[in-house]
NUKE-669979 format. One line per field, with one value per atom (N, C-alpha, C, O): x, y, z; residue in three letters; residue number from 0. Coordinates in Angstrom, 3 decimals, padded with zeros to 6 digits. Example, Ala and Ser with C-alpha at 12.3 -4.5 7.8 and 13.67 -1.06 7.14 Angstrom:
<sites>
c1 c(013.190,012.300,013.200,014.236,012.850,013.670,012.900,013.409)
c2 c(-005.690,-004.500,-003.300,-003.319,-002.250,-001.060,000.030,001.138)
c3 c(007.800,007.800,007.800,008.465,007.080,007.140,007.870,008.039)
residu c(ala,ala,ala,ala,ser,ser,ser,ser)
num c(0,0,0,0,1,1,1,1)
</sites>
This chain:
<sites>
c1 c(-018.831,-017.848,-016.720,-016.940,-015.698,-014.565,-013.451,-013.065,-013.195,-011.723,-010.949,-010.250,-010.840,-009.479,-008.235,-008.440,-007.352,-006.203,-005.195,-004.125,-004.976,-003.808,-003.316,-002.405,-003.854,-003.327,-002.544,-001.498,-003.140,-002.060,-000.771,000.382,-001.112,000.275,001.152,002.304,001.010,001.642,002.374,003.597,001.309,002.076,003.495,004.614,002.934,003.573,005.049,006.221,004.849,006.027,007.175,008.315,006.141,007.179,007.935,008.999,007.204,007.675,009.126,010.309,008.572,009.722,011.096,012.067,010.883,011.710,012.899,014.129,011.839,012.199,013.145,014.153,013.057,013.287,015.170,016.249,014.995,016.238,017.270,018.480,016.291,017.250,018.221,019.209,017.456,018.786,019.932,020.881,020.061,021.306,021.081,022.075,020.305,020.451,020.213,020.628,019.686,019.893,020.906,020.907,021.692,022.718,022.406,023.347,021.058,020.994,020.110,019.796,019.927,019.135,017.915,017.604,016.854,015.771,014.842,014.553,014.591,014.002,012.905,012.848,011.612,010.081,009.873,009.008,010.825,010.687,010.438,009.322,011.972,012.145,011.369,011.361,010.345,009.358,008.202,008.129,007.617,006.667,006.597,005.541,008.046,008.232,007.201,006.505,007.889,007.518,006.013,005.542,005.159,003.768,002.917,001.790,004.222,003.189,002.621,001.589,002.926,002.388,002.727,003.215,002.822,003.379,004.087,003.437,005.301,006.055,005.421,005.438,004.738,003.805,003.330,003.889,002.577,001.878,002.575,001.983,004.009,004.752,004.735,004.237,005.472,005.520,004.807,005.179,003.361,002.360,002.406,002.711,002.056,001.959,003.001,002.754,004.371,006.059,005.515,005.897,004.727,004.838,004.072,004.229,002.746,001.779,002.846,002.897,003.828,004.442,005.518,005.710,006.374,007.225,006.078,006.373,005.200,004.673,004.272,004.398,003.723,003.431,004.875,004.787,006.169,007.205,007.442,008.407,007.127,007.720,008.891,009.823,008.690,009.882,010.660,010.002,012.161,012.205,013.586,013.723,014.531,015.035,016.439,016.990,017.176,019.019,019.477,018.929,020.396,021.334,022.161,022.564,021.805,022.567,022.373,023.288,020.846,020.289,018.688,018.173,018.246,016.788,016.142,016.889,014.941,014.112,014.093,013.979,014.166,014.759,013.441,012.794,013.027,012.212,012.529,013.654,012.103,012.705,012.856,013.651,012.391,012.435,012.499,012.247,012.811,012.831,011.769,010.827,011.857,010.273,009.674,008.697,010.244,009.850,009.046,008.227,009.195,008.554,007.709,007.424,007.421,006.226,005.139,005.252,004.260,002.932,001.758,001.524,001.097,000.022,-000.877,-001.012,-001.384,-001.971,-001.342,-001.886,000.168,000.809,000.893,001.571,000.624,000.484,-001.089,-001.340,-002.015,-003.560,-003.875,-004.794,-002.935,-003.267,-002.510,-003.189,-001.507,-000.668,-001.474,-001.245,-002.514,-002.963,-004.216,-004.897,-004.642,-006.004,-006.618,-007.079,-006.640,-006.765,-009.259,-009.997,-009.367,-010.904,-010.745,-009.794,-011.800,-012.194,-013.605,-013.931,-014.594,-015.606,-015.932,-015.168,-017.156,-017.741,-019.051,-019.646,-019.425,-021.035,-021.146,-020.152,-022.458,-023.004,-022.633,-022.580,-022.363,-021.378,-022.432,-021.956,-023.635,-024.476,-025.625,-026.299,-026.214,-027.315,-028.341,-029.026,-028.502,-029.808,-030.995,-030.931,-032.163,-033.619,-034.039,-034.592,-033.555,-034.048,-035.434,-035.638,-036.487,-037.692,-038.083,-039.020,-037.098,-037.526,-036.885,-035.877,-037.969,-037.512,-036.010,-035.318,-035.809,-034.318,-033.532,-032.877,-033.733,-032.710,-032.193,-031.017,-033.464,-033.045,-032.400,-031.661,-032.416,-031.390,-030.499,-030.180,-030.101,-029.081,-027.750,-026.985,-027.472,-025.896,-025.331,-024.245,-025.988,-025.414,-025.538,-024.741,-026.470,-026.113,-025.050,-024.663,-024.703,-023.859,-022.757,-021.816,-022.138,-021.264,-021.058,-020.167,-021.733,-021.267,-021.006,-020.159,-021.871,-021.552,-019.746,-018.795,-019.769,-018.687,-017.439,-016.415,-017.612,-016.770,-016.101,-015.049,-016.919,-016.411,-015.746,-014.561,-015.948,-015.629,-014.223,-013.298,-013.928,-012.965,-011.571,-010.352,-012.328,-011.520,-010.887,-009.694,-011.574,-011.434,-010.477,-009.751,-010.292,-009.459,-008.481,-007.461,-008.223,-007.133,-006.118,-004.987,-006.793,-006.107,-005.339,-004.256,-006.135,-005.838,-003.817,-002.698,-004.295,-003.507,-002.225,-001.059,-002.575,-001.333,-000.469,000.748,-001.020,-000.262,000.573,001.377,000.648,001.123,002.058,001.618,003.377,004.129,004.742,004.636,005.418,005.762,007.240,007.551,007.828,008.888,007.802,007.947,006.723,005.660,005.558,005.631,005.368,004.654,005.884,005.803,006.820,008.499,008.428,008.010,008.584,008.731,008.352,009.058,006.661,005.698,005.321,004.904,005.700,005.924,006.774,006.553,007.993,009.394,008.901,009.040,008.489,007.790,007.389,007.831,006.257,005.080,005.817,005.578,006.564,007.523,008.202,007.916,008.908,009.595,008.764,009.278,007.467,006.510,005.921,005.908,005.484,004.855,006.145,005.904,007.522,008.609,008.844,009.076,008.604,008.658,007.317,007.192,006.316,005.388,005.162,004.220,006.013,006.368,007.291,007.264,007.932,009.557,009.181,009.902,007.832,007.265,006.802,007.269,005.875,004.699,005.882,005.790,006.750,007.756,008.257,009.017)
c2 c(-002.345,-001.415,-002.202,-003.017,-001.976,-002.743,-001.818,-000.685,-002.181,-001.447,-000.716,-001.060,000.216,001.167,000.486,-000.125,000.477,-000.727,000.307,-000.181,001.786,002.244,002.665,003.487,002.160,002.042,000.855,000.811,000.124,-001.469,-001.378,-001.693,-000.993,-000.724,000.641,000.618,001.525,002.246,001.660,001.708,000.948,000.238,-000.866,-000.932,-001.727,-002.605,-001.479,-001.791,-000.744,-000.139,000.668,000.845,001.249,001.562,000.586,000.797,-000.374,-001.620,-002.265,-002.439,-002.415,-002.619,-002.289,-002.983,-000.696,000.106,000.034,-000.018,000.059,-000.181,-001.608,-001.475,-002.743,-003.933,-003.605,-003.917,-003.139,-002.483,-001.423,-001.485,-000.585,000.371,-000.434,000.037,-002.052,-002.333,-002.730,-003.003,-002.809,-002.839,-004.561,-005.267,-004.978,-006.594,-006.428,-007.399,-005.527,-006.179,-004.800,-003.624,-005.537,-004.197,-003.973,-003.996,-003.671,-003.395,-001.887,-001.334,-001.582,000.184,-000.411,-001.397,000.587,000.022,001.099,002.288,000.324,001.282,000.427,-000.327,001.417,001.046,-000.203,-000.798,-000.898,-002.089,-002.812,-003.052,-003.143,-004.059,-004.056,-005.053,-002.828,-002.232,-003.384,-004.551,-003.136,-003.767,-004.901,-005.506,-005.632,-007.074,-008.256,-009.269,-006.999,-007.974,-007.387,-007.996,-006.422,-006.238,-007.064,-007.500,-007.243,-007.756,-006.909,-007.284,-005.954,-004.836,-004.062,-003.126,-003.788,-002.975,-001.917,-001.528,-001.238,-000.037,001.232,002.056,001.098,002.841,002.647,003.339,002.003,002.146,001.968,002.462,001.354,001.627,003.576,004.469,003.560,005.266,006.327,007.081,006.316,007.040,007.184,008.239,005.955,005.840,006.472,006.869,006.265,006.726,008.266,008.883,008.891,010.290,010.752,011.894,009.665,010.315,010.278,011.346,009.489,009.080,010.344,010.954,010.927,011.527,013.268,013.975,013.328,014.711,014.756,015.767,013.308,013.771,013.911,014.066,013.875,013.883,012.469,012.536,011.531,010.446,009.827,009.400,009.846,009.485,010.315,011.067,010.125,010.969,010.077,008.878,010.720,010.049,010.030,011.057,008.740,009.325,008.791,007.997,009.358,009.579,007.677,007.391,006.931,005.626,004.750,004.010,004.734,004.335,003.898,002.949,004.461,004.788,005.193,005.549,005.098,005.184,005.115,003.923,006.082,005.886,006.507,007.389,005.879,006.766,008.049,007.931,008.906,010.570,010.244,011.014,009.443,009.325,007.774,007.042,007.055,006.101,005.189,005.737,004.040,003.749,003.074,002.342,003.294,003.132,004.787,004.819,005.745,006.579,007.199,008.369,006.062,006.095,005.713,004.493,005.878,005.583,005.445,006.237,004.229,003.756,005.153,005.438,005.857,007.341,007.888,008.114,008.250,009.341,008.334,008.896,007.382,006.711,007.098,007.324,007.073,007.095,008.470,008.826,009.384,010.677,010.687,011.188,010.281,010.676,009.941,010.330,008.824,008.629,008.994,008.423,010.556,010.501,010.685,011.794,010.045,009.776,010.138,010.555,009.596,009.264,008.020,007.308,007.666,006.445,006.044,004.869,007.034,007.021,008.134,009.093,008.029,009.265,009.167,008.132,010.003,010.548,010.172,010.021,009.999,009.229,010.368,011.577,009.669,010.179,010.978,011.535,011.115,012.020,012.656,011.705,013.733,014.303,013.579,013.464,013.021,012.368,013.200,014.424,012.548,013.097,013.963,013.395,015.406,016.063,015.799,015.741,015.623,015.402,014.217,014.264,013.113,011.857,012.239,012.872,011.541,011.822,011.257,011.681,010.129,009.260,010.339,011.102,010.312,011.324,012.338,012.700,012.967,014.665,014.373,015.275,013.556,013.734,012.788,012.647,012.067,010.968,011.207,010.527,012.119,012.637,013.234,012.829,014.156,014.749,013.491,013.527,012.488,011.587,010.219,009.326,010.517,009.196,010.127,009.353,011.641,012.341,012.473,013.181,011.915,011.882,010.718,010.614,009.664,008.167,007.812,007.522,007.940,008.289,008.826,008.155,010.051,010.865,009.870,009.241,009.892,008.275,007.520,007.844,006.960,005.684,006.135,005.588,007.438,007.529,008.042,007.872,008.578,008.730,007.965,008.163,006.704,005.330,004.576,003.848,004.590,004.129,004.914,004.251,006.373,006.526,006.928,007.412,006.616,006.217,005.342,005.357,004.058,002.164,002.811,002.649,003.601,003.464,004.427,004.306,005.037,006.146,004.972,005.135,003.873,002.928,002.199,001.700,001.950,000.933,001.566,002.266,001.296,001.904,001.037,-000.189,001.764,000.743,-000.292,-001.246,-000.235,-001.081,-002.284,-003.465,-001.746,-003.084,-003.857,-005.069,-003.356,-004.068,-004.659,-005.737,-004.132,-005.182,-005.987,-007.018,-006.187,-006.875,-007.837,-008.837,-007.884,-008.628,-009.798,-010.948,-008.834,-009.490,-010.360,-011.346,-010.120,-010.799,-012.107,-013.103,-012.342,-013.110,-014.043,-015.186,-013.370,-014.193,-015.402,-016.609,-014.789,-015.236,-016.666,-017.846,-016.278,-017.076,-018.293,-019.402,-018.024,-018.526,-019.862,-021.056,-019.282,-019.936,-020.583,-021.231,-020.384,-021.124,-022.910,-024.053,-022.166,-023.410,-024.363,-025.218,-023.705,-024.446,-025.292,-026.079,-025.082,-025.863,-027.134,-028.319,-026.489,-027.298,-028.570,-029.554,-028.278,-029.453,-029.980,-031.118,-029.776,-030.636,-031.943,-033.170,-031.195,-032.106,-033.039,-033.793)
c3 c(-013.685,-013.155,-012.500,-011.604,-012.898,-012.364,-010.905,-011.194,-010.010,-009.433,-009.830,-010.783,-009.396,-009.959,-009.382,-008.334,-009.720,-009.159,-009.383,-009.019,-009.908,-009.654,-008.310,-008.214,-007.333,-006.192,-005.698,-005.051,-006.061,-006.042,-007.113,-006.818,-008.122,-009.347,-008.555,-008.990,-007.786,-007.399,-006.257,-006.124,-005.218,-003.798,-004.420,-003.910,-005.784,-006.033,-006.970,-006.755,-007.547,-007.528,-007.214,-007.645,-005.943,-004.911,-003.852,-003.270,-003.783,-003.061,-004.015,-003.721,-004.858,-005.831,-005.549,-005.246,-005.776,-005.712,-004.572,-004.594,-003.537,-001.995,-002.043,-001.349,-002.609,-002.728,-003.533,-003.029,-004.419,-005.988,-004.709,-004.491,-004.109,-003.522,-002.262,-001.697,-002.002,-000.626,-001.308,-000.573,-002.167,-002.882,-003.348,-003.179,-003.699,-003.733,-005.169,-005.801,-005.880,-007.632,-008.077,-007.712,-008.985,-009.537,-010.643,-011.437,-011.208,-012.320,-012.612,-011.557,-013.139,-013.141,-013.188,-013.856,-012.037,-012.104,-013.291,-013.155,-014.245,-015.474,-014.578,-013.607,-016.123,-016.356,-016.503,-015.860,-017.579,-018.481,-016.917,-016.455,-016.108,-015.139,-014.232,-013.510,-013.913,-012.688,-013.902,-013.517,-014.870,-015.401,-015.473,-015.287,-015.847,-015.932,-014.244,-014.183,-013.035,-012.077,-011.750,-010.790,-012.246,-012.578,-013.158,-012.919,-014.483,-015.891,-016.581,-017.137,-016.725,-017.448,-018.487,-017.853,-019.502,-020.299,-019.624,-018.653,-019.795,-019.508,-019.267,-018.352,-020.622,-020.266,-018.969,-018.119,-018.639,-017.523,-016.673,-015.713,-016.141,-015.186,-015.362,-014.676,-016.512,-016.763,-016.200,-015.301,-017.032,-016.313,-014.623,-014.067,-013.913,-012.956,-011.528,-010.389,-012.452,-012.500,-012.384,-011.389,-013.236,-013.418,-012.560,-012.129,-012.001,-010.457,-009.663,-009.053,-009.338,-007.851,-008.043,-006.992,-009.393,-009.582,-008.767,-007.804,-009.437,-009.406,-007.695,-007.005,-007.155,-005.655,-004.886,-003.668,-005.441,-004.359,-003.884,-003.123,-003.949,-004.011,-004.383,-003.702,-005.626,-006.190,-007.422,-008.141,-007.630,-008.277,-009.310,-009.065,-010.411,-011.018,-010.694,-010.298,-010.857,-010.188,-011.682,-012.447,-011.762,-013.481,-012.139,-011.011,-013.875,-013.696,-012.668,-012.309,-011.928,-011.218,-011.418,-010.827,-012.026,-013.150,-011.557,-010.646,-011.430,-009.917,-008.912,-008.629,-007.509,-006.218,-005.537,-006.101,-004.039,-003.598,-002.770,-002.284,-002.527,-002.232,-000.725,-000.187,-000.001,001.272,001.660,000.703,002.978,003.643,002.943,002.372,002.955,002.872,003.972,003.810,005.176,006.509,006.722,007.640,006.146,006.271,005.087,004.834,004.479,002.955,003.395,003.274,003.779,003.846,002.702,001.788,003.009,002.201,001.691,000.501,002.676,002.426,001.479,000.398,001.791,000.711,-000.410,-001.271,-000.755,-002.162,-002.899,-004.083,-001.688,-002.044,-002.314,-003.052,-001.575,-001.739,-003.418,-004.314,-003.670,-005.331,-006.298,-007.443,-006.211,-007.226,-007.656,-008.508,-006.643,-006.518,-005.042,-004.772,-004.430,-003.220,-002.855,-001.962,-004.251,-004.036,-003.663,-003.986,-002.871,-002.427,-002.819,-002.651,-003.396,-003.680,-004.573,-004.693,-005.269,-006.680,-006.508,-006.208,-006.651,-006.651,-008.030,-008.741,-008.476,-009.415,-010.573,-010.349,-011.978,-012.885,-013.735,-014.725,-013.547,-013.577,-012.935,-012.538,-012.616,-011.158,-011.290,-012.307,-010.183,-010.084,-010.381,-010.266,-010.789,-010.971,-009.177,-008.236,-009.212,-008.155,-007.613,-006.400,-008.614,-008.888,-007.797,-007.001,-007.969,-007.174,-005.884,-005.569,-005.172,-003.464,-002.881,-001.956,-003.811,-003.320,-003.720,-003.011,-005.527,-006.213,-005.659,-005.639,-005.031,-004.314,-003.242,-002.848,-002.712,-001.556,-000.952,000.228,-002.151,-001.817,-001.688,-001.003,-002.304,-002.442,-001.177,-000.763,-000.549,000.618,001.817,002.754,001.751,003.049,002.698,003.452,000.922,000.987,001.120,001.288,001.160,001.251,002.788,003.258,003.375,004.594,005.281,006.168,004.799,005.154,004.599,005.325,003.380,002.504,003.404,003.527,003.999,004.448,005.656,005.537,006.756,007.627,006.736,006.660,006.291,005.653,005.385,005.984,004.216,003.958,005.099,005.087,005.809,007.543,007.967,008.200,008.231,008.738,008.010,008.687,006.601,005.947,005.819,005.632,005.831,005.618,007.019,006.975,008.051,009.402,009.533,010.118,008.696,008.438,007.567,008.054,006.012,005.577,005.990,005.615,006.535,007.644,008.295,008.382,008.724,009.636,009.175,009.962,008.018,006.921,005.883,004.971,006.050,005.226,004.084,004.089,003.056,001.938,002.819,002.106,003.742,004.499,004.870,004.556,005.582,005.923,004.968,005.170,003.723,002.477,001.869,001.281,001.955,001.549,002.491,001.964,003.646,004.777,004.653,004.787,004.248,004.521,003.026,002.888,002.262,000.887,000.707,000.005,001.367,001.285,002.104,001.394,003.089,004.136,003.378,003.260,002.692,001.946,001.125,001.080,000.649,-000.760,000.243,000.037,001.059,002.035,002.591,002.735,002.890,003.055,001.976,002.277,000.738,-000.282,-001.134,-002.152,-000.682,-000.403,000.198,-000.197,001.302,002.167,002.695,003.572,001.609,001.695,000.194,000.097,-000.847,-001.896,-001.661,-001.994,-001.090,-000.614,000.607,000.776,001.425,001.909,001.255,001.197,000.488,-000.709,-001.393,-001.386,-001.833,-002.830,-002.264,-002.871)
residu c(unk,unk,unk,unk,unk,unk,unk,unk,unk,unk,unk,unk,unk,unk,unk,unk,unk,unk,unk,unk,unk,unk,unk,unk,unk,unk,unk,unk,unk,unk,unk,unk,unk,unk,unk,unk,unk,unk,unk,unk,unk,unk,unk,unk,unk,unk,unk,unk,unk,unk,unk,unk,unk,unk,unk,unk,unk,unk,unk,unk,unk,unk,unk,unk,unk,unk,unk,unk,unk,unk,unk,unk,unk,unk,unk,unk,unk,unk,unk,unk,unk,unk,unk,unk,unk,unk,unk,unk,unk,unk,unk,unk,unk,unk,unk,unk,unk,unk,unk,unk,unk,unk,unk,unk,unk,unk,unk,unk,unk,unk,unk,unk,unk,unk,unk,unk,unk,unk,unk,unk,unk,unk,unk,unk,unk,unk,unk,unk,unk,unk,unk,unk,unk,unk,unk,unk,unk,unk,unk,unk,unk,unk,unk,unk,unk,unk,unk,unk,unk,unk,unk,unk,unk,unk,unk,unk,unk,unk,unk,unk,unk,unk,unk,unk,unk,unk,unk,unk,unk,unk,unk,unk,unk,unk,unk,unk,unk,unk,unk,unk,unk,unk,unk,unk,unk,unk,unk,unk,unk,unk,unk,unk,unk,unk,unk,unk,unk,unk,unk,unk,unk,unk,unk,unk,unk,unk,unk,unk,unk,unk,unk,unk,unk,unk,unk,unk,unk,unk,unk,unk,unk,unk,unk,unk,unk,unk,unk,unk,unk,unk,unk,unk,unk,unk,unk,unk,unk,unk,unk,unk,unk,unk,unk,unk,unk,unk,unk,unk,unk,unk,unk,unk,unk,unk,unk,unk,unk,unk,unk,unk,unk,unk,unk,unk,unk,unk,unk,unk,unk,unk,unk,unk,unk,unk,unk,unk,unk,unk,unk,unk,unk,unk,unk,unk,unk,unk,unk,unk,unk,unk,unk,unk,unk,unk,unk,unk,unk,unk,unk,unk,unk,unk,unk,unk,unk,unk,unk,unk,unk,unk,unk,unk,unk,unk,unk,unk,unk,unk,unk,unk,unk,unk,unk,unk,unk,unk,unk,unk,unk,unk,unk,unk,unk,unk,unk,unk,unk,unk,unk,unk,unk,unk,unk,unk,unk,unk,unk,unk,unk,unk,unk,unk,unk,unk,unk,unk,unk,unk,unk,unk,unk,unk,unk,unk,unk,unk,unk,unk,unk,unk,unk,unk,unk,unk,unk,unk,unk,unk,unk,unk,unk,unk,unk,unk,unk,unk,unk,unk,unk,unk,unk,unk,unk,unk,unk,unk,unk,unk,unk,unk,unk,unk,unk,unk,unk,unk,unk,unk,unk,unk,unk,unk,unk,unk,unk,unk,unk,unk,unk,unk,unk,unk,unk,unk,unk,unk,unk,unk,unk,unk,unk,unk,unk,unk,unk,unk,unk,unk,unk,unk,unk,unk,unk,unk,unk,unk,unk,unk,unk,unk,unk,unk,unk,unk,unk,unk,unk,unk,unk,unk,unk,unk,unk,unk,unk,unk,unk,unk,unk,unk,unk,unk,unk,unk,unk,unk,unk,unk,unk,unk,unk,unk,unk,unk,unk,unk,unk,unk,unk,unk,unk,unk,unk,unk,unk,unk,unk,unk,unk,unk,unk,unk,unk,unk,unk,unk,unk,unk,unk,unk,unk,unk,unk,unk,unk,unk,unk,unk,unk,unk,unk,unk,unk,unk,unk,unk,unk,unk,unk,unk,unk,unk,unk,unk,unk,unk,unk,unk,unk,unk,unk,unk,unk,unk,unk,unk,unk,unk,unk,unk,unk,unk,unk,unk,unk,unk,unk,unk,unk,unk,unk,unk,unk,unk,unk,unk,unk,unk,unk,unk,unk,unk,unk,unk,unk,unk,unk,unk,unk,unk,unk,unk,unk,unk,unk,unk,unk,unk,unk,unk,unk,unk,unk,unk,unk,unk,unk,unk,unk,unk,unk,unk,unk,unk,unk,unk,unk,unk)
num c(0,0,0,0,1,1,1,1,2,2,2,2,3,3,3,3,4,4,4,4,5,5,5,5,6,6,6,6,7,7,7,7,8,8,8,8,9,9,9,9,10,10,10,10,11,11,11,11,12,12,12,12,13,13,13,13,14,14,14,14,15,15,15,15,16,16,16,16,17,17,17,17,18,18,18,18,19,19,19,19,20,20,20,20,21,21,21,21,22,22,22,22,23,23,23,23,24,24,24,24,25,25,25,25,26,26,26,26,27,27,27,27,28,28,28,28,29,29,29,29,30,30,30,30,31,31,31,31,32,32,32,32,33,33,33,33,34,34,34,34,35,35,35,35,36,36,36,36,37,37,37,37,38,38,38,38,39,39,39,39,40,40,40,40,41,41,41,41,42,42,42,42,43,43,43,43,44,44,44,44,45,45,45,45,46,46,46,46,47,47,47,47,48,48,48,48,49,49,49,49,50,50,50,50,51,51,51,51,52,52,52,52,53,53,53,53,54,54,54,54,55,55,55,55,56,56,56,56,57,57,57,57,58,58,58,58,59,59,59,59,60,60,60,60,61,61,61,61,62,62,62,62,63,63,63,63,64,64,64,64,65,65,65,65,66,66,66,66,67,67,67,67,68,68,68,68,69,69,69,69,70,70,70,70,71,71,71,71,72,72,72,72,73,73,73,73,74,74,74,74,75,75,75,75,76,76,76,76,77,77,77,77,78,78,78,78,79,79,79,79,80,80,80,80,81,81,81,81,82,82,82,82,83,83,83,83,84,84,84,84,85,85,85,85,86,86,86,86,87,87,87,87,88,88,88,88,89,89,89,89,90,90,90,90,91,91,91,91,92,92,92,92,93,93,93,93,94,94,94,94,95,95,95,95,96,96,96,96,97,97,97,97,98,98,98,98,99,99,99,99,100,100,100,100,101,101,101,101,102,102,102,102,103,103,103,103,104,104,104,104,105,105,105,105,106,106,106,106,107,107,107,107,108,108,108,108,109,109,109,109,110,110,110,110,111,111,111,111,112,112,112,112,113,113,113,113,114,114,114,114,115,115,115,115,116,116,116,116,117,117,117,117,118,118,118,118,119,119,119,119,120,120,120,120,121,121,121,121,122,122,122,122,123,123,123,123,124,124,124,124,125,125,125,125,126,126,126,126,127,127,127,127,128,128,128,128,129,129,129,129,130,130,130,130,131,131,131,131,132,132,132,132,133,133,133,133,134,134,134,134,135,135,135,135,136,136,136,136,137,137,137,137,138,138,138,138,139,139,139,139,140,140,140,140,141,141,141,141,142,142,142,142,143,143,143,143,144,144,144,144,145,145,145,145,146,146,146,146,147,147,147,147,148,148,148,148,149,149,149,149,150,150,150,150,151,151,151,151)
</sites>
């Protein structure tokens, strides 16, 4: 079983976005150019384009390609987790054997262990907005910068 990662492909393309909208690249931000700095094929910028479009996020400007609908000092990690889904966890992808003592009653106490859990995290991600994640990205970059630029 692998990660669902359309939460990272969504953070990383609204961040993007956020990055295109300070006015520092003049070029239309299509799918293609959102995928290029992914690595990903387009569709899947697309698709993903069409969760963030349908939660109110983002939406399209004629001769601009992708803008986000609001600040992204006021985008939050949540309202990304909530547009792609916003599970954090799944009950087993078929009913357990009622019959067995675990089986019968595992679901309602991991639905509540679960339930915390998912509380707790989406408090974490309420705090954290996509401006943090430009900010901090931009940093990084600045960072793994000038930590090349010593080596040499």
């Amino acid at each position: 079983m692998s990660a669902n990662s359309r939460m990272t492909l969504a953070v990383h393309v609204l961040t993007w976005i956020a990055f295109d909208r300070r006015g520092t690249v003049d070029e239309v931000g299509t799918s293609r150019r959102m995928a290029a700095s992914v690595n990903t094929n387009p569709v899947v910028i697309r698709r993903c384009l069409g969760e963030l479009r349908n939660a109110g996020l983002v939406q399209t400007s004629r001769g601009r390609g992708w803008k986000l609908t609001r600040d992204a000092s006021e985008l939050t990690l949540h309202d990304v987790y909530l547009a792609v889904g916003g599970e954090m966890f799944a009950m087993h992808a078929s009913p357990p054997d009622h019959q067995c003592h675990v089986g019968h009653g595992i679901q309602p106490v991991l639905l509540r262990a679960y339930q915390g859990a998912t509380e707790a995290m989406c408090g974490s991600l309420a705090r954290t907005t996509i401006a943090d994640i430009l900010r901090d990205t931009l940093a990084q970059a600045d960072d793994d910068t000038a930590t090349v630029h010593r080596a040499s």
